[in-house]
NUBANU-705031 format. One record per residue (C-alpha): residue number from 1; residue in one letter; x, y, z. Coordinates in pm, whole numbers. Each point is the difference from the previous one (the first is absolute). Layout:
// NUBANU-705031
{NUM, 'A', {X, Y, Z}} ...
//
This chain:
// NUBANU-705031
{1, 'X', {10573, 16853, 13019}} {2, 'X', {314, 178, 112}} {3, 'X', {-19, 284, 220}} {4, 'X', {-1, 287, -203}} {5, 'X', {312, 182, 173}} {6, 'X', {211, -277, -114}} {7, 'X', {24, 94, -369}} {8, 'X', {385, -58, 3}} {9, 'X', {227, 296, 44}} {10, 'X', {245, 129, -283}} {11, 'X', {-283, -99, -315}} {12, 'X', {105, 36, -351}} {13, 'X', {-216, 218, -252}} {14, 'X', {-129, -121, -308}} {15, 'X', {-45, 124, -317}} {16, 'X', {-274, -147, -236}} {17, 'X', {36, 75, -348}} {18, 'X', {-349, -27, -196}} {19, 'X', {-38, -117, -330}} {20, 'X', {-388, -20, -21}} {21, 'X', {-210, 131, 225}} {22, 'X', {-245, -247, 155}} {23, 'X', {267, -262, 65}} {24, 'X', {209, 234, 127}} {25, 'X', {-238, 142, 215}} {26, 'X', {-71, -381, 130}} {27, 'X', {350, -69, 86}} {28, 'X', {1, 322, 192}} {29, 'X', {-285, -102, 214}} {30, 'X', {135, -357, 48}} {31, 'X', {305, 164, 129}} {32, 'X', {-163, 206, 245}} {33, 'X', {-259, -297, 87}} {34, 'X', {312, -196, 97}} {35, 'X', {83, 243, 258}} {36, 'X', {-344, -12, 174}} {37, 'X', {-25, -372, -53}} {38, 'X', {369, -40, 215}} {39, 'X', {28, 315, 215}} {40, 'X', {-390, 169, 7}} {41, 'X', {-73, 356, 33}} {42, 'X', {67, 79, -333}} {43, 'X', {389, -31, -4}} {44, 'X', {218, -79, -248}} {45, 'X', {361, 133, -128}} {46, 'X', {-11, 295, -214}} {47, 'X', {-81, -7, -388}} {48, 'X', {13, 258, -292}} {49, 'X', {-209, -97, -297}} {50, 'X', {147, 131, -327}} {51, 'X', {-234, -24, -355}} {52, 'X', {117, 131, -333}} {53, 'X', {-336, -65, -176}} {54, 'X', {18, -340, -217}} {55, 'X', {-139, 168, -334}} {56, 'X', {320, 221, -25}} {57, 'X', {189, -351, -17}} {58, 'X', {-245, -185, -226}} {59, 'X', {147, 67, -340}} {60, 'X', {329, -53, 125}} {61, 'X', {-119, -387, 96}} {62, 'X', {-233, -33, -306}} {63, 'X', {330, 110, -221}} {64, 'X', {244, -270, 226}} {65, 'X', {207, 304, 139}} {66, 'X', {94, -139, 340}} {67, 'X', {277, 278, 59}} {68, 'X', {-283, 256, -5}} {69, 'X', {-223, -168, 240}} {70, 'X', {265, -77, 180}} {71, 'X', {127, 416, 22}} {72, 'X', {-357, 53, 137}} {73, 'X', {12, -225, 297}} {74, 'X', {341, 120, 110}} {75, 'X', {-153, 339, -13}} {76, 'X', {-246, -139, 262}} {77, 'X', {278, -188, 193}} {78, 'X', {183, 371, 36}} {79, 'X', {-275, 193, 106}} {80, 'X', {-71, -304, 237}} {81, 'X', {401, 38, 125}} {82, 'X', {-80, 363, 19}} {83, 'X', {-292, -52, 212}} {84, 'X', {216, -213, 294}} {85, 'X', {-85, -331, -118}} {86, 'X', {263, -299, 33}} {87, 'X', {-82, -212, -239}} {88, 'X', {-295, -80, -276}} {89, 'X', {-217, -280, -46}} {90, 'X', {-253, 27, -341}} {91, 'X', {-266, -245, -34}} {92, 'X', {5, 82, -353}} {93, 'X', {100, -359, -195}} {94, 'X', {22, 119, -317}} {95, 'X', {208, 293, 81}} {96, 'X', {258, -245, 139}} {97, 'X', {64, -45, -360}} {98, 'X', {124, 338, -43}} {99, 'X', {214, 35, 373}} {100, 'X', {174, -334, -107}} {101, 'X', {112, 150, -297}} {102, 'X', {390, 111, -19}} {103, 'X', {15, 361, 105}} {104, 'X', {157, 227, 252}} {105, 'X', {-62, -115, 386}} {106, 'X', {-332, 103, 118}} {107, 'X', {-7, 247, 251}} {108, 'X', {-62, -221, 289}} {109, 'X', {-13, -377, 76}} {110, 'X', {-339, -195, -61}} {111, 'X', {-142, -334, 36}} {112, 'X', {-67, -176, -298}} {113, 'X', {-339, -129, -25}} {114, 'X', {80, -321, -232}} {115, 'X', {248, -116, 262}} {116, 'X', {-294, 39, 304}} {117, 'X', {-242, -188, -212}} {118, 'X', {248, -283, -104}} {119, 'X', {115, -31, 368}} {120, 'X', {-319, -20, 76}} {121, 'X', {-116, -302, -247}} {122, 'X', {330, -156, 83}} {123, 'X', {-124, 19, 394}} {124, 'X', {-328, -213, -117}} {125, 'X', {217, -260, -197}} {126, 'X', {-168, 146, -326}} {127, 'X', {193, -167, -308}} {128, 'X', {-248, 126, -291}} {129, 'X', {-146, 385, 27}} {130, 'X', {-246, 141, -244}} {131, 'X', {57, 395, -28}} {132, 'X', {-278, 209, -73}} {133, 'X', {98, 370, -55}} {134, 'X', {4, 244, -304}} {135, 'X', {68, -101, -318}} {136, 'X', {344, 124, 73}} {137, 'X', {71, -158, 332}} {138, 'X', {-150, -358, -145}} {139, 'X', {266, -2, -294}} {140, 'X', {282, 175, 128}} {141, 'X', {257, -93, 225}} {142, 'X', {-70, 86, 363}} {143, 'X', {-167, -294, 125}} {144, 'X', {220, -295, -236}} {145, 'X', {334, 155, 194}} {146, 'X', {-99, 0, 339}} {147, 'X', {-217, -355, -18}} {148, 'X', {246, -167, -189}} {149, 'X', {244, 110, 221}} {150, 'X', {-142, -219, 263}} {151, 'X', {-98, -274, -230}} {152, 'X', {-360, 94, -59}} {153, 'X', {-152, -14, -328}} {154, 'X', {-200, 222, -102}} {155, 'X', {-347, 60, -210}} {156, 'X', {-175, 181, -171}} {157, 'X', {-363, 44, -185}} {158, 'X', {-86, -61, -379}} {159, 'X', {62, 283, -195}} {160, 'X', {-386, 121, -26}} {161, 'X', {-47, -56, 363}} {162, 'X', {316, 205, 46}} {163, 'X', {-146, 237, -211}} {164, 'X', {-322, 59, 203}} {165, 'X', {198, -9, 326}} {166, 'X', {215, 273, -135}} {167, 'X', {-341, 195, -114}} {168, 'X', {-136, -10, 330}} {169, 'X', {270, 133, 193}} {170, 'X', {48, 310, -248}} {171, 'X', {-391, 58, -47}} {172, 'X', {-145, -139, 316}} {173, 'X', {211, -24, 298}} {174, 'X', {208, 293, -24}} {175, 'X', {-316, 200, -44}} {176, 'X', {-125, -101, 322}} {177, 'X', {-282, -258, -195}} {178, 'X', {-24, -353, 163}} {179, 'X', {-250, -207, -202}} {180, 'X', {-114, -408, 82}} {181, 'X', {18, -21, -399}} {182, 'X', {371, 71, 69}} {183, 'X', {30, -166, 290}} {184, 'X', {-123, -344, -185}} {185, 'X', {248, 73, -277}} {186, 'X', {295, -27, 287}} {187, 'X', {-128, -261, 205}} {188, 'X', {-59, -217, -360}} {189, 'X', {384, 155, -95}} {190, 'X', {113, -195, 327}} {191, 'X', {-177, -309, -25}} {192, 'X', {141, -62, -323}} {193, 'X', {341, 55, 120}} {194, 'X', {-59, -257, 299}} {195, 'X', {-143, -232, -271}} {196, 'X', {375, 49, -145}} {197, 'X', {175, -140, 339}} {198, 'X', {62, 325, 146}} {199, 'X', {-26, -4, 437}} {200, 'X', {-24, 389, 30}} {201, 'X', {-95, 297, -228}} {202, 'X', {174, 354, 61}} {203, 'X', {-268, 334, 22}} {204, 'X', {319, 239, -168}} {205, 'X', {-186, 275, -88}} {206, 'X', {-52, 217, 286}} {207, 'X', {-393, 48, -56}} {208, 'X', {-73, -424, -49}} {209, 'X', {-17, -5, 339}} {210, 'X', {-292, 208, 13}} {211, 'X', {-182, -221, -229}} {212, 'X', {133, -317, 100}} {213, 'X', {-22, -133, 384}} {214, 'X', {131, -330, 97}} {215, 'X', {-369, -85, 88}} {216, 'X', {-38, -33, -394}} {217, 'X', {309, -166, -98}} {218, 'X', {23, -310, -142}} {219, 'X', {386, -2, 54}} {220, 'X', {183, 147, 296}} {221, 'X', {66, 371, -47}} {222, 'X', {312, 203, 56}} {223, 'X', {-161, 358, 60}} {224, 'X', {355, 235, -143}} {225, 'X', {-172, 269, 153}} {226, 'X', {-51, -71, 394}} {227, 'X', {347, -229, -22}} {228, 'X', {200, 306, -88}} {229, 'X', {-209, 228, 216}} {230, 'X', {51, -269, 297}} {231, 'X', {382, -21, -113}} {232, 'X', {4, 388, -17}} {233, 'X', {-115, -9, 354}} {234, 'X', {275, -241, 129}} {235, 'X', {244, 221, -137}} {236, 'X', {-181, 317, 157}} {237, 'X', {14, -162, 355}} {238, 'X', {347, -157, -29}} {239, 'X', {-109, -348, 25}} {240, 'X', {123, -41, -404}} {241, 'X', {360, 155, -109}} {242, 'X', {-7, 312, -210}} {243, 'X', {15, -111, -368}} {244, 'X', {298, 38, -210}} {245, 'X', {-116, -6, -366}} {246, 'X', {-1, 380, -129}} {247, 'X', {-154, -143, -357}} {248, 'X', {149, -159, -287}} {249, 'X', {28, -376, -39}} {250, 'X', {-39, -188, 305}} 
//
């Protein structure tokens, strides 16, 4: 362990913008954690967490209306601005639905979680990924862009395993409920995707994670919400370049 005066000088604050609360709150820790795991004493660059509460947004998502989700989150990223952080980082998958939607520049730069996890399976020589998420993250976008970018293919569940998955995270997960019944419904989720030839499985929903340790993994996991908190910490200390996406497509 580092000496705890030798937190570098000059440290960049963050700005964490929450979509849902426990997986938020996880990333947060992790962030902080990383600090006492590299420096001790408790040290770590500043960070502002910002949370517009997710039920105001969930008719916007259940209706499609990315622009409006999207509005909300740059609310967060201006108060965050506001509040002396640098740049953002959001754990939030599904919400990088709405910030790579076309719209006005955000008000400050953020790391895109899609591009940490892909760099991330591309650094384990991954070349097939099954994604479990929301229903929204599993059959939009996000994850087919920045995978297939690097020549990954990607997977996903059958639709009634999708369906439960989705279920879970809404009803269980983001209510603070982990249950082995759902915990068995993942794990079998996973194993059928390694049974389909994929070499690593992506946790992208920020509360999977919480259910889901690499202990009971059939597959390799890629944990969205400790990469981009660890990422967010590079950034924080200097030892990763500010980002320079301020939304939109990437």
């Amino acid at each position: 362990m580092t000496h705890p005066d030798q937190l570098p000088e000059n440290t960049i604050h963050g700005g964490l913008v929450a979509h849902s609360p426990d997986g938020a709150a996880l990333c947060f820790l992790e962030f902080c954690h990383e600090g006492s795991r590299r420096y001790g004493g408790a040290l770590h660059p500043d960070i502002t967490l910002d949370y517009i509460a997710m039920g105001r947004s969930m008719p916007a998502w259940d209706r499609g209306d990315y622009q409006t989700v999207r509005q909300t989150l740059a609310d967060s990223i201006a108060r965050l601005k506001a509040a002396g952080a640098a740049y953002f980082f959001c754990p939030d998958n599904t919400a990088h639905i709405a910030l790579e939607t076309t719209g006005p520049d955000l008000a400050l730069p953020g790391l895109n979680i899609a591009e940490v996890v892909a760099d991330e399976a591309e650094r384990h020589g991954m070349r097939k990924v099954g994604i479990l998420g929301t229903r929204f993250t599993m059959d939009g976008p996000v994850y087919d862009r920045a995978l297939g970018a690097r020549g990954i293919e990607t997977a996903v569940p059958g639709a009634t395993q999708r369906a439960e998955i989705d279920r879970i995270i809404f009803e269980e997960l983001c209510e603070g409920k982990l249950l082995d019944s759902s915990r068995q419904t993942y794990v079998a989720a996973i194993d059928r995707l390694k049974k389909e030839g994929c070499d690593g499985v992506a946790l992208v929903c920020t509360e999977i994670p919480l259910l889901i340790t690499p202990d009971v993994s059939p597959l390799l996991t890629l944990d969205s919400t400790r990469l981009i908190a660890k990422a967010a910490f590079d950034v924080g200390i200097g030892e990763r370049p500010v980002p320079g996406w301020y939304g939109g497509p990437v």
